[in-house]
Every structure is written in C-alpha cells, then in structure tokens.
C-alpha positions in Angstrom: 7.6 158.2 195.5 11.5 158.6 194.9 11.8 158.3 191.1 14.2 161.2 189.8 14.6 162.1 186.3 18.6 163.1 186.0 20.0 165.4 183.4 23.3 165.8 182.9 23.7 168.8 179.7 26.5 169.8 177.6 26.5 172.2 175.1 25.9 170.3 172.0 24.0 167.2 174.4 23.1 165.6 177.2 22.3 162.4 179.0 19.8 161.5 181.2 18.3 158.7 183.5 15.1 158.0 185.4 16.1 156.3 188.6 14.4 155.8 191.7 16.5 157.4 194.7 15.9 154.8 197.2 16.5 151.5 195.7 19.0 153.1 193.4 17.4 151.1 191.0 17.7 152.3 187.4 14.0 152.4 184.9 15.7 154.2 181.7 18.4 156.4 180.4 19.3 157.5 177.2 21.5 160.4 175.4 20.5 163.3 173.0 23.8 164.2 171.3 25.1 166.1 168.2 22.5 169.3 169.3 22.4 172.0 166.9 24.3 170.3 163.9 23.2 169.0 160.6 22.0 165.5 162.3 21.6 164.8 165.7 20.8 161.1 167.6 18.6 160.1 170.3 19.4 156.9 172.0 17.0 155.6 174.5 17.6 152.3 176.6 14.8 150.3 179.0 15.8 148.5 181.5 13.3 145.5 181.5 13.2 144.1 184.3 15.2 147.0 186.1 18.5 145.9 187.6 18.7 145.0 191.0 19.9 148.0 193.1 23.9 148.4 193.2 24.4 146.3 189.8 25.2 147.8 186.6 22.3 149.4 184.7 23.0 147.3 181.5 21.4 144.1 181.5 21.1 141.0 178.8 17.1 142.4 178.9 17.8 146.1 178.1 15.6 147.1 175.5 17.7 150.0 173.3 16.3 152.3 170.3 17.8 155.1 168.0 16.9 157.7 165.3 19.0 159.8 163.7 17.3 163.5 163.2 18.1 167.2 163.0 17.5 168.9 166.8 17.9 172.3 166.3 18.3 173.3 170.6 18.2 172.0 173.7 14.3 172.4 174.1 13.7 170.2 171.3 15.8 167.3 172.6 13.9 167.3 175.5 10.6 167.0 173.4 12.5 164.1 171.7 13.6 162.6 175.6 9.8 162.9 176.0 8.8 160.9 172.8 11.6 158.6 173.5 9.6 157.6 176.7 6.4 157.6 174.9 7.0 155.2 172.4 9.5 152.8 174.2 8.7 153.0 177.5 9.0 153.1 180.7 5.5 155.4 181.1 5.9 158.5 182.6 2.7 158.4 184.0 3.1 155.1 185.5 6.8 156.2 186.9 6.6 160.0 187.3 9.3 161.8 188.4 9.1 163.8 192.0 11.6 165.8 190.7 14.9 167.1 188.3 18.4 166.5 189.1 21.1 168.2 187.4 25.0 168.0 187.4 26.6 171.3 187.2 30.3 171.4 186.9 31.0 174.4 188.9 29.3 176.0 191.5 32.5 178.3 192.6 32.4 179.1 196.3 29.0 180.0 196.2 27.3 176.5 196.0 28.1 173.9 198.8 25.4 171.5 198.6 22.1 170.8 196.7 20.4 173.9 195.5 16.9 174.4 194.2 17.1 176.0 191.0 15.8 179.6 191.2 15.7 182.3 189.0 19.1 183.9 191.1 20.5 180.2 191.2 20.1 180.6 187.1 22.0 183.6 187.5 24.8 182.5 189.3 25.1 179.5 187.5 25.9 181.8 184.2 28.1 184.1 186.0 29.9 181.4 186.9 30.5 179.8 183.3 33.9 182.3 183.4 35.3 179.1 185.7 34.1 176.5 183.3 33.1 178.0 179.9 33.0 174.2 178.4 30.7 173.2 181.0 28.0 175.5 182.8 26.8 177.3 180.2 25.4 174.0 179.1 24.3 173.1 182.0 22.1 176.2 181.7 20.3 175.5 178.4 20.1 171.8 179.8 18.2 173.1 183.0 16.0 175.7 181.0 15.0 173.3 178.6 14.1 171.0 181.8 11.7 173.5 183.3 9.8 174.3 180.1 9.7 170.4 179.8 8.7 169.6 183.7 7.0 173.1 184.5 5.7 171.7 187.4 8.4 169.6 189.1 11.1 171.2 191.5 15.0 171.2 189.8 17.8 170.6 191.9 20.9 171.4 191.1 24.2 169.2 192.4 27.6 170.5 191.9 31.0 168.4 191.5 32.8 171.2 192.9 30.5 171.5 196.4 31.8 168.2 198.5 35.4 170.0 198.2 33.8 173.1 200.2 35.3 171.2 202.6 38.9 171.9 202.1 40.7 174.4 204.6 41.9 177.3 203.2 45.9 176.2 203.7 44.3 173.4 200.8 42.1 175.5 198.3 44.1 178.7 198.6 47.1 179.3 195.8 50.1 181.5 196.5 49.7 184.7 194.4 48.8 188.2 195.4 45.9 187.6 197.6 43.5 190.8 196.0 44.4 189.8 192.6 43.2 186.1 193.9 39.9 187.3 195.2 39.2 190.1 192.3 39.1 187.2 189.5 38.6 184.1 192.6 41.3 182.3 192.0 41.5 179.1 194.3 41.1 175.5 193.8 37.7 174.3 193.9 38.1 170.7 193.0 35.8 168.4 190.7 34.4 164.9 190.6 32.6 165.5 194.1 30.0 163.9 193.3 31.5 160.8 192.6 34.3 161.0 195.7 30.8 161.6 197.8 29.4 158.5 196.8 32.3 156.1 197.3 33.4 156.9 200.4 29.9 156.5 202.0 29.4 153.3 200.1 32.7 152.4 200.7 32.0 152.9 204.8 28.6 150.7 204.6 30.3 147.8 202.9 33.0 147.9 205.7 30.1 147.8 208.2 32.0 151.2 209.9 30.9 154.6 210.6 31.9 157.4 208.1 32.7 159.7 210.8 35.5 157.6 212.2 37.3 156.8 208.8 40.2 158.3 206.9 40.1 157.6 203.2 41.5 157.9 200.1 39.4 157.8 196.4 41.0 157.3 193.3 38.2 158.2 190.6 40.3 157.6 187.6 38.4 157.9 184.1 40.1 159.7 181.1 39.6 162.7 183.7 41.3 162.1 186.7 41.2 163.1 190.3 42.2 161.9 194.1 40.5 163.0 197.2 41.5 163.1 201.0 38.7 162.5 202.9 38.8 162.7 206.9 34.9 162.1 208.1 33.5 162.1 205.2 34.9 165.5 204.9 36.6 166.6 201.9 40.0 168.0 203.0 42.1 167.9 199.8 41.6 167.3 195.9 44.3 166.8 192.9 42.1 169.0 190.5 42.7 172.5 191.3 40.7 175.6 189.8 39.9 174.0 186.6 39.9 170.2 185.9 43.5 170.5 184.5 45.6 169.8 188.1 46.5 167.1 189.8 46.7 163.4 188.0 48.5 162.7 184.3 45.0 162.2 182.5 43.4 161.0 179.5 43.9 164.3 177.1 44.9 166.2 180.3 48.8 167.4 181.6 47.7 167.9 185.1 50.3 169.2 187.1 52.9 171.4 185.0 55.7 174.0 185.9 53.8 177.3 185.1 56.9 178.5 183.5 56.0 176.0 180.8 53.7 178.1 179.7 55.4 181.2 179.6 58.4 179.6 177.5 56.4 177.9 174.8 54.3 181.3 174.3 57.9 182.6 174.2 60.1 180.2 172.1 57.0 178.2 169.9 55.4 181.5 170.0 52.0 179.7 171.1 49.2 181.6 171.7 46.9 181.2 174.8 44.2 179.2 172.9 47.0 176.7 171.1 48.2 176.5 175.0 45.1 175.5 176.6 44.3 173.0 173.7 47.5 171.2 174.4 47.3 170.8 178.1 43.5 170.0 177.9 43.0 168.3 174.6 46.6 167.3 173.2 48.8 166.0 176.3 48.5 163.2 179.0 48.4 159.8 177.7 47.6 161.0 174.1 50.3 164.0 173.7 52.9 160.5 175.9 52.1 157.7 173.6 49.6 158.3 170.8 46.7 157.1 172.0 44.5 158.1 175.5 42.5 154.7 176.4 44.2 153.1 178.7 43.0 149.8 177.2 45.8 151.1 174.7 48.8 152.0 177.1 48.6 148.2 178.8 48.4 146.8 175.3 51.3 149.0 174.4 52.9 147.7 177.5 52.4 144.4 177.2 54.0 144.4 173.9 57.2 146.7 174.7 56.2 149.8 173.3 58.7 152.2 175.0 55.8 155.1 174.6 53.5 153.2 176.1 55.7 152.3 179.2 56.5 155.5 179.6 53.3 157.0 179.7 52.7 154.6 182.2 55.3 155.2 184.4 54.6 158.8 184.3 50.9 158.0 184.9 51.8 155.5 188.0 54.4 158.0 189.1 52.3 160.7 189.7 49.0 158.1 191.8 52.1 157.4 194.0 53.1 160.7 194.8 49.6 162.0 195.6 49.0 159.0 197.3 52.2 159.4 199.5 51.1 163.3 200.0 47.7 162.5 201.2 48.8 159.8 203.7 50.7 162.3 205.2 48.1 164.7 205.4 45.5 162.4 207.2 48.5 160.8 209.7 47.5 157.5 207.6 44.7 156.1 206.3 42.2 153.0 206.8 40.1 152.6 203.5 41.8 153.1 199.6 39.2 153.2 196.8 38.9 153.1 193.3 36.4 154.0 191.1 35.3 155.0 187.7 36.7 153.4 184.4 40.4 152.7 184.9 40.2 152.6 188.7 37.1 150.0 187.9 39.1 148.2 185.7 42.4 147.9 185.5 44.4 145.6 188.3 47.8 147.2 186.5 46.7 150.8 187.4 45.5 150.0 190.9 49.0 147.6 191.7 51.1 150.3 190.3 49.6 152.9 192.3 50.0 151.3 196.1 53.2 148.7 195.0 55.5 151.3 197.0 53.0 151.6 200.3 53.4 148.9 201.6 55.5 151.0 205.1 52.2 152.3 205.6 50.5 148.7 205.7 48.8 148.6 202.2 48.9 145.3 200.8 47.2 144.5 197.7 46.3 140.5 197.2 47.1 139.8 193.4 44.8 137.6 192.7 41.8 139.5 194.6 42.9 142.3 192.6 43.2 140.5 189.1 39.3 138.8 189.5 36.4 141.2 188.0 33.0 141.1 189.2 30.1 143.3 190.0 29.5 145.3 193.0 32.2 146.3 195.8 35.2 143.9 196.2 38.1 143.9 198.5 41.4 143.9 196.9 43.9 143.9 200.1 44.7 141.0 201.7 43.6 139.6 204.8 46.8 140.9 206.6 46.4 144.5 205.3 46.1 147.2 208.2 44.1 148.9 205.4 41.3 148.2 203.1 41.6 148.4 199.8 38.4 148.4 197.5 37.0 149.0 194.3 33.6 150.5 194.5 31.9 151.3 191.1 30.9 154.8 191.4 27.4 155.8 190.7 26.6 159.5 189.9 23.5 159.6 188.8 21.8 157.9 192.0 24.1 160.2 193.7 22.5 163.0 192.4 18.7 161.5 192.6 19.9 161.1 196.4 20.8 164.6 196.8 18.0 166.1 194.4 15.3 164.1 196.9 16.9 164.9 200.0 16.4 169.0 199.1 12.8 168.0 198.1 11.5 166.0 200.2 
C-alpha cells in the first residue's frame, strides 16, 4: 500500500489530500479554513473515478461538499476531515493511509531531507518558527492535531527549504559580520523546494535523460515566486533568500530591494518595523505596481494600455531575465528551462517575456507551442532550440507522499 494522507496547516487552516504515492493518483482532498473564528468551512472533494496519474486532480466527476460551522482548533478540524470522509467518501478503511505527510515551511539548516516527526523534530520545528513566524508554528498545531487524529500511523515531515541544502556556501552565505550571522543564523535558505524537486526530475523523465547529467533552470512562478539553479539534480542556487521576500517581483511581495530602503522610510515616513514588513510582504509587487496582484489582471491591463499595468510587467519580466541571465552563467549554460505553478503554468506572455532576450544562449521559444494549453508536460522550444524549454505542472502534494513513503517504507 502507498496511499498517503497529506496535510499541509496554517494557522487559521489547512488543506489536505489522500493520494497514493505510486501512481500519483489523487482519491480526495479538501480544506478546513477560517479555524478559530466565529464560522469556519470544510470543503471536501471526491475524485470519482480518480484521475489518471499526471492529470489534474479536478475532473467533470468530482463529487464536492461544504458546511459552514464554528471549529474552535486545529484538533477539531481534523475530527471534521475525518467526518468529511465518512459521510462522502472515499472510505478510510477501504483506502487507509500508510502514513502522514506534512509541508513545513522552514526547516533552517537543521532539516535536509524527510524527517520522521519525533518529539525533538516537534521541538525544532517550534524553535524554528523565529525564521517563519507565519508559517511553522502552524505547521505545528497542523502535525499535533495529526497525531492525536492518526495515533498509530508514522508522520513525516518535508521541508521547502531542505532541497536548497544544496547550495555552496559562496550561494547561501550573506556578507555581514560572520558571528552576528551565526548567533541569529542569518543565511539564505531558499523556499519552494518541494516544488523545484519535483519538476526537475519530471522534467528529466519526459526528456528520456538522466538527471545527473542535466543542468536546469525552474521557474515556479505563483503569486510567490522563486527560480532555482539546478546542476544534477542538485540545488546550487535560489532567488528567495532567508525568508520568502528575495529574489523575483511577486504577487504581494518586493523581492529584491536596496536595504537602505528600509532604513530611509523608517527615517523620512517614520515607518515602523511592522508597517515595513507589511509593505514589502503584503502591500508591494504587482499590487503596491498596479493595483491589483493576479496576473490575469496585469495582462488584461496590458492588453488594454494601462501604463500601471505595463509597468508592473516590465518590472516583473525584467527581473525573470536578469536571474535568468545570472544563473546561466552560474551553470556555464543550461539544457532544460521549466515552468511551473500558476503563472509559469499559464501564461505564454510571462514565459515569452522571460527568455525573448536568450536567444545568444540558444533558447528559442516556438510561439505557437507556447500559446496552445493542454494537460501534462509540453515542450515549448522549437525544434531548432539547443535547449528545452517546458512547462511541467508542478505537483506538491505527490511530491511529498513520495518523500513521506520513501522514509517509511
């Protein structure tokens, strides 16, 4: 058996799916949201007959149901998750779970691959929450409630930060005093892992060619954003730095900013460090450049002349480019370019704008390749390219079912 049960927990929610780790295919998910305020939702969605493996979960047969209810903690949304299954199915007796899976933001230094949740892993896992207060602490109530739920199943736990343990430390190491750096552990970590992990192996099977002998660059680009330089399969360098806010031009997010920034809005808005880190994680990007942060929106606003819009999306374009450029040069070239998630899924405008100045390096992107949609892995170079050029739908959750079997098997 290979079915996982995969949590992914937030403070106020979480999201789960029931997935079986070797066909990847997909029996339920659902998402338990609005936790601890005066009416919470439980949305719960069958997959009848499950989709084929590789193909998106949501299917003209999906069988969906919601109630609306107070859930006063994390424990009781699991109950709910647990009813959920019950009443609509799939049976968890029929499809029982081998094991847990959960994402954990940040796993610091610490974590660099899948780790059976412990009493000490519990531990670190709080004392790490000082590197991602929104996030691990979350995660914590999320895998709690989990083991009081599944008492008797083992609980992995897969971090986005562990595929960047990769990076060398000219990559991950910042340029401040080095004892102040390792009192408070100030480095870059990097994010998304998860994702970057799964993309550039599927991207390597689709090809027909071994991992090892690849160099590649993933674009997962989502209203979060982040670029990866992979040698090997082997992280070497990420966009997102210490915290999710380096690197790309985001949804919400500023990614890369002059420091000094910071120190003359405190000085000359007199800002305070909370207003500051709600406008580079909450109020800037797209939304603090044009107004809105879909990019659905900015291509709209495009299309119609919106000088905002075009803008933002110059800036946004600019900034693919020049990581693009800088990780070329780190990897003496490359021979496979990926996108993934929802823009990189999604929109030909992004993925043309990102490579259009590349083409010294022998990236060529067919336009109509890249303007057709369709399921599954598609090339979107032409047949002259020296490099291949895909977009690969990423998918996390099997990622972590993979991972979660592979430390329990």
């Amino acid at each position: 058996m290979s079915i996982v049960l995969v949590i992914n927990s937030g403070s106020s929610s979480f999201k789960y799916q029931l997935i079986d780790a070797e066909t990847g295919i997909p029996h339920a998910s659902g998402l338990v949201e609005r936790i601890g305020q005066e009416q919470g939702r439980v949305k719960h969605t069958v997959f009848f007959p499950p989709a084929a493996a590789g193909e998106p979960a949501v299917t003209a047969t999906d069988a969906t149901s919601e109630r609306e209810l107070p859930i006063a903690d994390h424990t009781a949304g699991f109950q709910l998750m647990l009813d959920a299954f019950a009443e609509n199915g799939p049976s968890l007796e029929q499809h029982p779970p081998v094991a847990v899976g959960h994402r954990v933001v940040h796993g610091g230094a610490r974590f660099f691959e899948p780790t059976l949740i412990t009493p000490l892993v519990e531990i670190n896992i709080d004392e790490l929450s000082v590197l991602a207060p929104l996030h691990n602490p979350g995660a914590l109530q999320g895998i709690r409630a989990a083991k009081a739920a599944f008492a008797d199943l083992p609980h992995v736990a897969v971090f986005d930060t562990a595929f960047h343990q990769t990076m060398p430390p000219a990559a991950y190491t910042y340029a401040i005093d080095t004892a102040l750096a390792e009192a408070h552990r100030v480095r870059r970590y990097g994010f998304h892992g998860t994702s970057h992990k799964f993309v550039s192996e599927a991207a390597a099977a689709h090809l027909g060619r071994p991992l090892a002998e690849l160099r590649q660059i993933v674009f997962h680009l989502g209203n979060g954003a982040s670029v990866t330089a992979i040698d090997g399969g082997r992280s070497v360098d990420t966009s997102m730095g210490m915290t999710p806010l380096e690197g790309l031009v985001m949804g919400t997010r500023s990614g890369d900013i002059d420091p000094a920034v910071i120190f003359h809005l405190a000085r000359r808005a007199e800002m305070t460090i909370p207003q500051l880190d709600d406008l580079l994680n909450k109020r800037s990007g797209m939304l603090g450049l044009a107004g809105v942060s879909d990019m659905r929106d900015i291509e709209e606003g495009v299309a119609r002349g919106d000088e905002a819009a075009t803008l933002a999306f110059e800036v946004y374009a600019h900034r693919l480019r020049a990581y693009a450029g800088a990780y070329l040069a780190e990897l003496g070239g490359v021979d496979v370019i990926s996108f993934t998630a929802g823009v990189g899924e999604n929109s030909p405008q992004v993925r043309a704008a990102a490579l259009e100045t590349l083409g010294f390096a022998g990236i060529e992107i067919d336009p109509a390749r890249n303007e057709q949609r369709g399921r599954g892995i598609r090339r979107i170079s032409t047949d002259a390219s020296r490099v291949e050029v895909l977009v690969v739908p990423t998918n996390e959750e099997l990622e972590i079912a993979r991972q979660t079997i592979a430390v329990t098997a």
